[in-house]
N, C-alpha and C positions, 0 to 999 in steps of 0.2 A: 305602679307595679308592672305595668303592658309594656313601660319604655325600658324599665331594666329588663325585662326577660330580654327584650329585642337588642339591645344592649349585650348582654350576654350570648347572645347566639351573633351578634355582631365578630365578638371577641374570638368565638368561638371558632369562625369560619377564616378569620384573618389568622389564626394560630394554624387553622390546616391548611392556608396559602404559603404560611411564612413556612411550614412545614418543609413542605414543597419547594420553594422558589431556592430553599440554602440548599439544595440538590443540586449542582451543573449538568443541565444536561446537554446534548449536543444540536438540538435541535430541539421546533415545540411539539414538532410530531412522536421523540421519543416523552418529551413529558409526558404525552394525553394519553399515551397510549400506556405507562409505567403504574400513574395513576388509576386509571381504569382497570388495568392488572390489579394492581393494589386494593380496589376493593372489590373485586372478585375473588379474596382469600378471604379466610375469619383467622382471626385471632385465635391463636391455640391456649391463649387463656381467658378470656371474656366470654362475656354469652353473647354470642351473637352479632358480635362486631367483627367488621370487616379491617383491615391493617391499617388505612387510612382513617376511620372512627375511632378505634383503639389508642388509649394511651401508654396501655403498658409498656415495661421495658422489652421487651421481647416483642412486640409489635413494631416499634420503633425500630429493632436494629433486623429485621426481617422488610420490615418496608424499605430501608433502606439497600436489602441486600437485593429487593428485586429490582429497585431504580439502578442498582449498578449491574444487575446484568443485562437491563436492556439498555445500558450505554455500552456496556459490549458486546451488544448484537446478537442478543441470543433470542429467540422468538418467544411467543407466549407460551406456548405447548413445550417447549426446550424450560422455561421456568416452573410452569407447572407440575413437569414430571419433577423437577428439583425438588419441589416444597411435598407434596405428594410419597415419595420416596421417605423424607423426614418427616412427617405426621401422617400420612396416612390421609383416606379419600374424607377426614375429616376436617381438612383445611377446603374442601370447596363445596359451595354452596348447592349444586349439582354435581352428586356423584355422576359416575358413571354405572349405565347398567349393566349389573355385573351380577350372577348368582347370589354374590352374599350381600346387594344391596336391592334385589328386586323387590322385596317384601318393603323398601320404604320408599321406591316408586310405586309400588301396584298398593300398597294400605291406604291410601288417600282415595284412590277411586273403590278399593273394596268397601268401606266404610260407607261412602257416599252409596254404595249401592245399597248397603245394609238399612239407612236411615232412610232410604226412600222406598225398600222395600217395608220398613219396618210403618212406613206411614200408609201406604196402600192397604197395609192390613189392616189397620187401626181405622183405617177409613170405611175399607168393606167390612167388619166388626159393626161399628158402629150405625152402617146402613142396615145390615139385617137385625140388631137390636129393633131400632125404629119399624122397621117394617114388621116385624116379628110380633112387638106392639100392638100396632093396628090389625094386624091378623086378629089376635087374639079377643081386642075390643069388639071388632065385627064378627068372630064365631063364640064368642063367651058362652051361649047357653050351649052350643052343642058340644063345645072342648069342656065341660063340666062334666057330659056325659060319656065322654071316651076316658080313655087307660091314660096314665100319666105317662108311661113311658113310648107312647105313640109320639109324643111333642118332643121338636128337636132343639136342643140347650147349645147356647155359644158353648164355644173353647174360648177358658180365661188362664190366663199366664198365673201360676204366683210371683208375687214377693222376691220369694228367694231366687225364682229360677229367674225371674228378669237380672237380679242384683249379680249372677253369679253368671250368667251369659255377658254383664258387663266388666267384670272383672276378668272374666279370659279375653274380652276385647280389647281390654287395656294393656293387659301384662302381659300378653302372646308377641303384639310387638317390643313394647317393654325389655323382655326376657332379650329379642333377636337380637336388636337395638345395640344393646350389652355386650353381645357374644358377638361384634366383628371387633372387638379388640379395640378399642376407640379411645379409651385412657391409656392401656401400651403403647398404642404409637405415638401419643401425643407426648405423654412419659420420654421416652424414644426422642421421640423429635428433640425436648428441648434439652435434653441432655447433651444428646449428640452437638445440637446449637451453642451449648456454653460452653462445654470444649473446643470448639473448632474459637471462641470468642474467645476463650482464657488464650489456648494456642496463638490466636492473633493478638493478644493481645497481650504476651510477653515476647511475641518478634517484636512487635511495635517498641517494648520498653530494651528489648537489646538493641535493636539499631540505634534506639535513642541515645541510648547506654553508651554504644560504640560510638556515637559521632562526639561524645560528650569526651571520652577517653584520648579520642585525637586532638580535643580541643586544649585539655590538659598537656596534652604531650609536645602541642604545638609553642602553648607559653612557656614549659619547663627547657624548651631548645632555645631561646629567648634566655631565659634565667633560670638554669639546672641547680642555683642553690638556695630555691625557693620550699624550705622547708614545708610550709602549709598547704605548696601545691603536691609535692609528691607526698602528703598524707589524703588528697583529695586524690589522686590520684591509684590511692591504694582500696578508697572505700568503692570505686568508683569499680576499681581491678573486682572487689568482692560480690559488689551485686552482679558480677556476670559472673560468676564462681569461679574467676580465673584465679585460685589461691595462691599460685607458688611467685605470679607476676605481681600479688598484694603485697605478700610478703617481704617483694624486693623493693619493692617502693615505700612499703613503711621503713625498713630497712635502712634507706637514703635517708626520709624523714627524720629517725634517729640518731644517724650520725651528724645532721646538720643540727639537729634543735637541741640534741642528750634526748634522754631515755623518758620524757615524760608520759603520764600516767592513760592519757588518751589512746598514744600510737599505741604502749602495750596494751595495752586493753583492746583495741582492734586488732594487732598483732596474735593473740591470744586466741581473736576469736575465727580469724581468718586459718590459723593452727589447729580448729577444733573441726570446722568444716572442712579441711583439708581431710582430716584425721577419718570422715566419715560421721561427722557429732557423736567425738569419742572424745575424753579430758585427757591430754597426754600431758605427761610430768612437766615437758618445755611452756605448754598453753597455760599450766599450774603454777606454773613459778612467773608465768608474766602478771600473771591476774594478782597473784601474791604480792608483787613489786608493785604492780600500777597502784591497789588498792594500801598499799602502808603509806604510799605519799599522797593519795587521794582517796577516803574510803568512801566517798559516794561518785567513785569512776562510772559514769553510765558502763558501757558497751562492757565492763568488769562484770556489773551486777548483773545484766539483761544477760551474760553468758552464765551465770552462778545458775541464777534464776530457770532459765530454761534447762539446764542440764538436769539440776532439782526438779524439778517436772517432769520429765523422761524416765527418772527413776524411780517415779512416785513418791517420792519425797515431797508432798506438798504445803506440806509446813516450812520449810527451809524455803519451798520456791518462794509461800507468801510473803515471806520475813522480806527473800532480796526486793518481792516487787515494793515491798514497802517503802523500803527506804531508796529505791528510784525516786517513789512518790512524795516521799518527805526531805526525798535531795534537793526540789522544785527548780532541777535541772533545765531550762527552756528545752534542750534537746529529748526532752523524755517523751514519747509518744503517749499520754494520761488514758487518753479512752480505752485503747490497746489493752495499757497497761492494767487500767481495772478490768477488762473484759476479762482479762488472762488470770486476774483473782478470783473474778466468780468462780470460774471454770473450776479453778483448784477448789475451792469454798468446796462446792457442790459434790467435786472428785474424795475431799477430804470427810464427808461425812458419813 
């Protein structure tokens, strides 16, 4: 059992090297230093983990976003204010003292003074008990003879009021804790983080998109009566929502192949998105034709489908998802495609 744990933390520390090392950085100087940044953050979703300990997915592309800004030269305090700005003085492990964080600088030593105040008393308490005691033992016959209320009585705490002197100990900072906003920014933060990530990461799929459409273009100048390239070419036009340049290359596609049931049904659908995802009578009468020579046209039924869902029709949508699903088209995306039935399932009930 000793050699697998050590085994595991083996694995464990070669996973946060290999972390690391697929990082280029330009020197070892910005390594040590990107690193050590790195866990001088926490994790705005873990408890207590630093960027570098953390596996989540948001730790990861946050670690990564500080190792590239210090290959661009930006200081620590220059990254700092970054991350700070998006979550709030809750990414660093050391606030800064500030008004609305003095009370969780100064509560650690107020505390401490409380507990040691709170023991001096308990301790002189407990001395004049004891000695109070032996008074008593050595004057017994004469304190028999005086007034009772001559004799002087500890002060004892109750119960309640110790239990309720701890519970505003607790909940006083508790309560403050709360109130600087500390799940808003972090809320905040990663919102703002997943936009700025979706944003990057549909530049990323246009440019991709884009070099992919030149590479199309480059073979159709080679062989312009490559029917199958200018139908790649037109899906290719759609995911960048260029419609009217889809249209023209399905266009080509059809007059090289004839009118088969695919191009209009893409055709159809690149007409609907043009349209604003509105069914114009032209996008109606292609789906019409694709589907009488094909009735399980994927990109026919996936636009039937989704149009039915927009209008609430969610009986009509489940029907077309159905028979995507009983077309066992390879091109059918299945998971999607059942996700998008729950959806209705549950919309339909």
């Amino acid at each position: 059992m000793k050699y697998f744990t050590l085994f595991l933390i083996l694995l464990i520390s070669i996973a946060h090297a290999e972390m690391v090392d697929t990082f280029q950085f330009h020197n070892q100087a910005d390594r040590t230093r990107a690193v050590a940044l790195a866990k001088s953050l926490r994790c705005p979703q873990c408890q207590n983990q630093n960027l570098v300990e953390s596996n989540s997915p948001i730790a990861y592309d946050l670690r990564l976003e500080v190792y590239q800004m210090v290959n661009d030269g930006k200081t620590d305090q220059q990254i700092i204010d970054v991350m700070t700005s998006r979550f709030g003085h809750f990414v660093l492990y050391k606030p800064p003292l500030q008004w609305n964080t003095a009370l969780l600088w100064g509560l650690p030593i107020l505390l401490l003074i409380l507990a040691v105040g709170g023991m001096v008393y308990y301790l002189r308490q407990q001395k004049n008990k004891v000695f109070s005691a032996a008074t008593a033992l050595a004057n017994e016959p004469r304190l028999s003879q005086e007034q009772p209320s001559k004799s002087k009585t500890a002060v004892h705490f109750s119960p309640i009021f110790l239990l309720g002197f701890g519970f505003i100990l607790f909940a006083v900072p508790l309560a403050y804790y709360f109130s600087l906003d500390r799940w808003d920014y972090v809320q905040r933060g990663e919102q703002e983080f997943e936009q700025q990530q979706q944003q990057f990461q549909h530049a990323q799929a246009t440019a991709k998109n884009d070099d992919y459409i030149l590479s199309i273009q480059q073979k159709l100048r080679q062989d312009p009566n490559d029917s199958d390239r200018w139908f790649e070419l037109g899906q290719a036009y759609t995911l960048n929502n260029e419609f009217e340049n889809a249209l023209i290359a399905y266009g080509n596609a059809e007059q090289l192949a004839g009118s088969q049931p695919r191009i209009l049904g893409q055709a159809a659908t690149a007409l609907y998105y043009q349209a604003g995802q509105k069914m114009s009578p032209k996008a109606q009468q292609l789906i019409d034709q694709a589907l009488q020579q094909d009735p399980n046209e994927t990109a026919s039924l996936s636009l039937l489908a989704s149009e039915a869902f927009l209008k609430t029709d969610y009986a009509n949508a489940l029907k077309y998802w159905q028979r995507l699903l009983d077309s066992g088209r390879t091109e059918v995306d299945r998971r999607k495609t059942i996700e998008s039935m729950q959806m209705a399932e549950k919309l339909l009930k």
